[in-house]
C-alpha positions as CSV (number, residue, x, y, z in Angstrom):
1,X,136.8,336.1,40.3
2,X,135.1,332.8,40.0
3,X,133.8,331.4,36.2
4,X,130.6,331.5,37.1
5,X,130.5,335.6,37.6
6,X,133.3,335.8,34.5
7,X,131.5,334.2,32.1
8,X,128.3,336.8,32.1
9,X,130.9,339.6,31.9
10,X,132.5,338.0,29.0
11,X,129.2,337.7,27.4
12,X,127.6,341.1,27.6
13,X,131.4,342.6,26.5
14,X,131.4,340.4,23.2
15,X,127.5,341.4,22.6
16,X,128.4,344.3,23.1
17,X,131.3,344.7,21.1
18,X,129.3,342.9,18.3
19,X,126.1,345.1,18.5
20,X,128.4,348.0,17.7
21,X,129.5,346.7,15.0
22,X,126.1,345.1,13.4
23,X,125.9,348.5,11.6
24,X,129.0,348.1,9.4
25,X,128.1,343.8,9.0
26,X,124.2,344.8,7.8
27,X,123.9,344.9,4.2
28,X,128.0,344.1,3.8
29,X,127.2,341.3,1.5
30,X,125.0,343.6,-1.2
31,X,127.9,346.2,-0.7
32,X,130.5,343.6,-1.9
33,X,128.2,342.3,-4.8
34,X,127.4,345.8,-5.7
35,X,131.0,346.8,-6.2
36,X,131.7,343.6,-7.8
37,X,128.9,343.9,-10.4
38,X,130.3,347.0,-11.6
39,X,132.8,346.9,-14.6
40,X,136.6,348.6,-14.1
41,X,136.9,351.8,-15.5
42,X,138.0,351.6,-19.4
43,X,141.3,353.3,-20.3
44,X,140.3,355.4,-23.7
45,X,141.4,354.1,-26.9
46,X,144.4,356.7,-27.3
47,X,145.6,355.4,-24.0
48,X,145.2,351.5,-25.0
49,X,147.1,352.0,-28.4
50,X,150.0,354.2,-27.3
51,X,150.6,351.7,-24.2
52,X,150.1,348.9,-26.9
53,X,152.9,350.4,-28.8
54,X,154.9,351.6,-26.6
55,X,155.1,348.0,-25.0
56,X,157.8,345.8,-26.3
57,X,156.3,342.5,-28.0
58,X,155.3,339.9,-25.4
59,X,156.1,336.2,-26.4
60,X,153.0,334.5,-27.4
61,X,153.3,331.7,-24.8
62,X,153.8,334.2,-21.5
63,X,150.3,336.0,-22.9
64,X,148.4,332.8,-23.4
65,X,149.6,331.2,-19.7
66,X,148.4,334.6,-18.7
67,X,145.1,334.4,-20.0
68,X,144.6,331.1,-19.2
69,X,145.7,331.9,-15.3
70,X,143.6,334.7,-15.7
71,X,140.3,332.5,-16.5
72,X,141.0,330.0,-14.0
73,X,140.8,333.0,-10.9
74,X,137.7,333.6,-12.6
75,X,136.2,329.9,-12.8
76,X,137.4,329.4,-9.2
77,X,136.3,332.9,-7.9
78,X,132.8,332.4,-10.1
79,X,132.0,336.2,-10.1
80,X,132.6,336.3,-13.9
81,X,128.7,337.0,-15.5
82,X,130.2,335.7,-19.2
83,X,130.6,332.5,-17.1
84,X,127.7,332.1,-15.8
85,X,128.7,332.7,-12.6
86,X,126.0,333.9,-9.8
87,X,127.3,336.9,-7.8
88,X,125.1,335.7,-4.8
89,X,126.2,333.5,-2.6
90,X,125.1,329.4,-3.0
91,X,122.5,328.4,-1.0
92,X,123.3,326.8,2.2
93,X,126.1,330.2,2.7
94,X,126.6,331.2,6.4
95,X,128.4,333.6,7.0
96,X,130.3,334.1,10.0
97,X,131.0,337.1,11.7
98,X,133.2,338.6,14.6
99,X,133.8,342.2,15.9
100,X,138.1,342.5,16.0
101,X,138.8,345.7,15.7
102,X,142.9,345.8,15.5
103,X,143.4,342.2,14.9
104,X,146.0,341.1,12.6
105,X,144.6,337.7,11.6
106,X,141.3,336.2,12.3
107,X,139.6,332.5,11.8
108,X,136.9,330.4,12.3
109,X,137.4,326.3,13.3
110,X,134.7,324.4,13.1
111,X,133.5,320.6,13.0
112,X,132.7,321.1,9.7
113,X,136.5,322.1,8.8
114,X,137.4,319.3,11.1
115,X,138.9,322.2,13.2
116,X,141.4,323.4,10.9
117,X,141.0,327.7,10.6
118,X,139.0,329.4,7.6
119,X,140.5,333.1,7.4
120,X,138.2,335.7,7.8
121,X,138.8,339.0,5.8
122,X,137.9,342.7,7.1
123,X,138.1,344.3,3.5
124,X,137.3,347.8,4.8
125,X,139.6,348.1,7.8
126,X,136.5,348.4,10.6
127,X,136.9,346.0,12.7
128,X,134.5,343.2,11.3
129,X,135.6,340.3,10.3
130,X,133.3,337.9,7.5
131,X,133.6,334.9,5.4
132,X,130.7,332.8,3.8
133,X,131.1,329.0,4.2
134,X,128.5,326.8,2.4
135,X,127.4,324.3,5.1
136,X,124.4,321.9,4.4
137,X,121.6,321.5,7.6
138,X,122.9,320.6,11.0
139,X,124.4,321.3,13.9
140,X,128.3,322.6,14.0
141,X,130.2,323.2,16.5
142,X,132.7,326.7,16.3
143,X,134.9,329.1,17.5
144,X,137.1,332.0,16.3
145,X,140.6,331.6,17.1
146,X,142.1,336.0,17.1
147,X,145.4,336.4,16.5
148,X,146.1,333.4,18.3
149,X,143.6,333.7,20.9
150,X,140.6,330.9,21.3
151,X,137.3,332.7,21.4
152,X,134.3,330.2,21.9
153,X,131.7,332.4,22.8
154,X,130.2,334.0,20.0
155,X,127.0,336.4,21.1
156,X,125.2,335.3,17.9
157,X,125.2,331.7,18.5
158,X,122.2,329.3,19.1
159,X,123.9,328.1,22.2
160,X,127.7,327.0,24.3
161,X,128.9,323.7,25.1
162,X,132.0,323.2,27.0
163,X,134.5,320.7,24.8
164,X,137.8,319.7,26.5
165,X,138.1,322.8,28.7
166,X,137.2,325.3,26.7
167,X,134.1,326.6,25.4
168,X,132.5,326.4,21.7
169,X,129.7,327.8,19.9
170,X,126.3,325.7,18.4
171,X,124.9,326.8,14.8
172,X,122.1,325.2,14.0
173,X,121.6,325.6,10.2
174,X,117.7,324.7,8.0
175,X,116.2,321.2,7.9
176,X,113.1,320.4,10.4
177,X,113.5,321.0,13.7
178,X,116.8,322.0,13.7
């Protein structure tokens, strides 16, 4: 089959692989916030004491490397509100999206990673894959790489270009006239 029938083929699969999965990708990121907003359960204060007890004493210097580890995650993470931290993503977030369903591992190069892969993560097990990259206005050039497996075309993007033999997909992202 020549490339120029294949390629239409592979295009209305993937949009329609992706259209099927919109539904689970719309409102993912207030789903995640949502959950993240809300505090762990508390154990009771019965609980707390008789597991404080029955614990044997922890050295002083393993709890305060603890704690301080602890903080860090939460610095670099910034979800912790006592922080100041902003559950919403920064401006200038994109996030990028691919329908996968039984991958094991998925990523997105890019121009603006100077082509080296930025894991994406499919939390609840359908299929989507996301991550949010802060990227400030231009043009990048992408593609998701699935278990191995160069994928160039995403249905979502502004347009293809063809780079060494393979293809790769155009974001453009804010700024006039872009």
């Amino acid at each position: 089959m020549p490339l120029d029938e294949l390629d239409p083929l592979i295009r209305r699969a993937i949009a329609r692989e992706v259209e099927e999965g919109l539904p689970a990708v719309e409102g993912l990121e207030g789903r995640v916030i949502r959950q993240l907003a809300q505090p762990a359960p508390r154990p009771s204060w019965r609980r707390r004491a008789s597991a404080a007890i029955a614990q044997p004493r922890i050295r002083l210097g393993w709890a305060l490397a603890g704690g301080v580890a602890i903080l860090a995650v939460g610095v670099l993470i910034g979800r912790f509100s006592f922080l100041g931290g902003n559950p919403l993503p920064p401006a200038g977030a994109n996030l990028f999206t691919v329908a996968a369903p039984g991958a094991k591992e998925v990523s997105v190069v890019g121009d603006f990673s100077a082509w080296q892969p930025i894991n994406l993560f499919d939390h609840d097990g359908d299929g989507v894959w996301t991550v949010t990259v802060a990227l400030p206005p231009g043009r990048y050039e992408y593609a998701f790489v699935v278990d191995g497996r160069w994928v160039g075309q995403d249905p979502r993007a502004a347009e293809y270009v063809r780079t060494f033999g393979e293809y790769v997909s155009v974001r453009y992202i804010g700024g006039e006239g872009l």
